[in-house]
C-alpha positions as CSV (number, residue, x, y, z in Angstrom):
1,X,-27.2,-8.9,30.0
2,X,-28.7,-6.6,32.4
3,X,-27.7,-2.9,32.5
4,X,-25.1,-2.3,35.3
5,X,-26.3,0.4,38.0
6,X,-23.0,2.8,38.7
7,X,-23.4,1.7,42.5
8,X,-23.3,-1.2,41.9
9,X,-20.0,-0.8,39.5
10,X,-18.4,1.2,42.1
11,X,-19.2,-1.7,44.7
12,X,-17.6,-4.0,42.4
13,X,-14.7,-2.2,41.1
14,X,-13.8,-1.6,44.9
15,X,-14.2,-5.2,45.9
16,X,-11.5,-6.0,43.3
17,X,-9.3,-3.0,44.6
18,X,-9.4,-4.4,47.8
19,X,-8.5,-8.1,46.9
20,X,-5.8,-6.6,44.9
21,X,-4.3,-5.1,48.2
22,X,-4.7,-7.4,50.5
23,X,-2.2,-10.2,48.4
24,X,0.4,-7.5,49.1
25,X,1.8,-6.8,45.5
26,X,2.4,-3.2,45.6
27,X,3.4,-3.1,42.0
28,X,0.5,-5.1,40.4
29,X,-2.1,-2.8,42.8
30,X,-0.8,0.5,41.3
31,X,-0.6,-1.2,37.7
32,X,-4.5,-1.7,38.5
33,X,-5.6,1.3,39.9
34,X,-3.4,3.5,36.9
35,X,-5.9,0.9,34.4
36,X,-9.1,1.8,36.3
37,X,-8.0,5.7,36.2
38,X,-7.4,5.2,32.4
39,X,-10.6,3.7,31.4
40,X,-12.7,6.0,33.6
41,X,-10.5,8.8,31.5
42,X,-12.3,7.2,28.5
43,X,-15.1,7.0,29.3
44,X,-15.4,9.9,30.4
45,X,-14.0,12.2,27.8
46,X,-16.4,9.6,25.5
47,X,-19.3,11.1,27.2
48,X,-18.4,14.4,27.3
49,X,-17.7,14.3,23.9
50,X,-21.4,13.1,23.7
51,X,-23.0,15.8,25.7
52,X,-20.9,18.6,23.5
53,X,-21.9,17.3,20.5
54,X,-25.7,17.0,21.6
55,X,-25.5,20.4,23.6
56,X,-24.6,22.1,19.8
57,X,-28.0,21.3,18.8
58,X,-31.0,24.0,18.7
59,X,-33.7,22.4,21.2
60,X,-36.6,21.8,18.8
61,X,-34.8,21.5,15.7
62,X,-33.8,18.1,14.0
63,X,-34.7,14.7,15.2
64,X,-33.9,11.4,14.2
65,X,-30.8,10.3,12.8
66,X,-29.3,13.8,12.4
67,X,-27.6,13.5,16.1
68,X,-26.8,10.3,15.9
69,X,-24.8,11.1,12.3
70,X,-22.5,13.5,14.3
71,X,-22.1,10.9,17.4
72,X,-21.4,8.5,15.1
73,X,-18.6,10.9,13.0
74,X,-17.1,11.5,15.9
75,X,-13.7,9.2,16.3
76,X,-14.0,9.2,20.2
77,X,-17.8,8.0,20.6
78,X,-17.5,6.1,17.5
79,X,-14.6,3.7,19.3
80,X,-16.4,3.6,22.1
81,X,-19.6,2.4,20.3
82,X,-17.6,-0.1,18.4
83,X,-16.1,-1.3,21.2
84,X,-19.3,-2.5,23.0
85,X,-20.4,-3.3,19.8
86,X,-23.1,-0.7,19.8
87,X,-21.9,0.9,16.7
88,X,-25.5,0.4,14.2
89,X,-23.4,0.8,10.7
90,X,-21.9,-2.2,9.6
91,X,-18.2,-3.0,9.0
92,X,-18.3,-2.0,5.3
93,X,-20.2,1.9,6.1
94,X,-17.6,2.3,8.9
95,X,-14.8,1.6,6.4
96,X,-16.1,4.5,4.1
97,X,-16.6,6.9,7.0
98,X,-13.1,6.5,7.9
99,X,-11.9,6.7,4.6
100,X,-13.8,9.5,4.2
101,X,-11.4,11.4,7.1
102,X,-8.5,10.7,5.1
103,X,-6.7,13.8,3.2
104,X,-5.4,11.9,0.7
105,X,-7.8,10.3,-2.2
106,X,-8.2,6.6,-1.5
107,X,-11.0,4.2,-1.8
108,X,-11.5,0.9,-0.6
109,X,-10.6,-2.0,-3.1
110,X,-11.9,-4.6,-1.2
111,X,-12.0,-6.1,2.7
112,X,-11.1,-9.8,3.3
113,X,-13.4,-9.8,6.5
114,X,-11.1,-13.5,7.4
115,X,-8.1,-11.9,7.2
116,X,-8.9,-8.2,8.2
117,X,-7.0,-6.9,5.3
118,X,-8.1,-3.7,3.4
119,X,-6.8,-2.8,0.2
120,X,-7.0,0.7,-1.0
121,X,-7.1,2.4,-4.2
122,X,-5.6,6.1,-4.3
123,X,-8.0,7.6,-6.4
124,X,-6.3,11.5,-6.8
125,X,-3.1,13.1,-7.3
126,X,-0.9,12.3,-4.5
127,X,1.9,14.5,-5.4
128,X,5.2,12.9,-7.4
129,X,3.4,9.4,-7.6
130,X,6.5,7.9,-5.3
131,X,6.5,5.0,-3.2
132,X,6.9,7.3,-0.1
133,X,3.8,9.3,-0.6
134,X,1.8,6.2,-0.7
135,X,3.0,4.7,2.4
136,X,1.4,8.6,3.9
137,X,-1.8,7.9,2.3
138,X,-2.0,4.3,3.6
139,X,-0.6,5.5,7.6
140,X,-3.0,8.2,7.5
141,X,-5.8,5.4,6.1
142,X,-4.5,2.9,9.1
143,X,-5.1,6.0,11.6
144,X,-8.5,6.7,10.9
145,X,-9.8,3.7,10.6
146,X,-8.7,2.4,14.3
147,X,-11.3,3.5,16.0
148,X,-14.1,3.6,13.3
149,X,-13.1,-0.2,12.1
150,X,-10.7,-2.1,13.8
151,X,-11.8,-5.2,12.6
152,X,-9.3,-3.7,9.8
153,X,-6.1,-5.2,10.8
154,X,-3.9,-4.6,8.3
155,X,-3.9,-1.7,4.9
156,X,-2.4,-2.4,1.6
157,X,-2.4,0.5,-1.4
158,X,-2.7,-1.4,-4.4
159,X,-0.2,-0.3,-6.8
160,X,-1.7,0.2,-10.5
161,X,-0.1,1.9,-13.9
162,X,-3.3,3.7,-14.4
163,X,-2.8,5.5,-11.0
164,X,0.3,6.3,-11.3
165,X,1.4,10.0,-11.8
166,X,3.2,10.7,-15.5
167,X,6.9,10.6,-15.3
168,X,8.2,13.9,-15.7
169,X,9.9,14.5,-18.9
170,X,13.2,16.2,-19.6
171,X,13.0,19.2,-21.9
172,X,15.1,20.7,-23.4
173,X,16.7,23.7,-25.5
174,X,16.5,22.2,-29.1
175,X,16.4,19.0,-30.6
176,X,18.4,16.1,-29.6
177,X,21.7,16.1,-32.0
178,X,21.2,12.6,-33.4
179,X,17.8,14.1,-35.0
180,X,19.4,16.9,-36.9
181,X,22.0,15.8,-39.5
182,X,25.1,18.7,-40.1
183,X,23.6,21.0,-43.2
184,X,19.5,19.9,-42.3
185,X,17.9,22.9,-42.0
186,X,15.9,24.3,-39.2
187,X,12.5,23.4,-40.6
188,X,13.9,19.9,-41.1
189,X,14.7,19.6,-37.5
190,X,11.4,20.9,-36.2
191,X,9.9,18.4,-38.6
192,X,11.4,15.6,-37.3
193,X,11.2,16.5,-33.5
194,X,7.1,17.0,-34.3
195,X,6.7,13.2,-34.8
């Protein structure tokens, strides 16, 4: 494919415009032009977002990857790269990096590439342990990986005992009643409540 001039873009994207008009349906013009204006929005917050992120770098200093590593961190040029499939780090990298975003300590337990489901593996304290506070780690997990992988099309936290936070135990003032017979004496009761 040969790289498209932006005259010649312009040329086409007017051509269209004009077609659209002429059949006389007001609604499905405006629908069009609000999509053109959309997409040129994109791209071109996509590109200033690539010229800030370049212009933050001391002339002279670094070459290589290093500027490509922050283009490539950055969730709006990163979508935009993955979109024209342009992004260079495959689906599994991409995966980490967005991973990496997330607040919450989760890793990736595996991606069924056919299916497009990821299952994660919370990795760190994620407060009580609840239900609820998984489904925050797995939204925020869905979130950052739409525009770094959205090959991803669907998260599930897999559940295990061994990540599970401890139950909280009720303490309390002395020894249960049922441990301490009437007469015992104190030392008895600590004795048995040791065990």
């Amino acid at each position: 494919m040969s790289p498209v001039t932006a005259e010649e873009a312009g040329r086409r994207v007017e051509e269209i415009l004009d077609r659209l008009a002429s059949s006389g349906d007001e609604r499905a013009c405006a629908a069009v032009e609000e999509l053109v204006r959309v997409l040129v929005d994109f791209y071109g917050a996509g590109l200033a977002r690539t010229v800030e992120l370049l212009g933050h770098r001391p002339v002279g200093q670094g070459s290589g990857a290093a500027p490509l590593a922050e283009l490539l961190d950055d969730e709006l040029v990163a979508g935009l790269l993955v979109l024209h499939d342009l992004h260079p780090d495959d689906v599994p990298t991409r995966i980490a990096r967005a991973l990496h975003r997330v607040r919450h300590s989760v890793e990736s337990a595996g991606f069924d590439e056919t299916t497009g489901v990821l299952r994660l593996r919370v990795t760190g304290s994620t407060g009580c342990g609840c239900p609820s506070t998984q489904e925050v780690a797995r939204q925020a997990a869905v979130e950052a990986l739409a525009c770094f992988a959205p090959e991803v099309t669907a998260v599930e936290v897999e559940s295990s005992a061994a990540a599970r936070e401890p139950a909280l135990l009720q303490i309390g003032t002395g020894p249960p009643e049922t441990l301490g017979a009437p007469g015992a004496s104190r030392s008895d009761r600590s004795s048995v409540t040791a065990r």
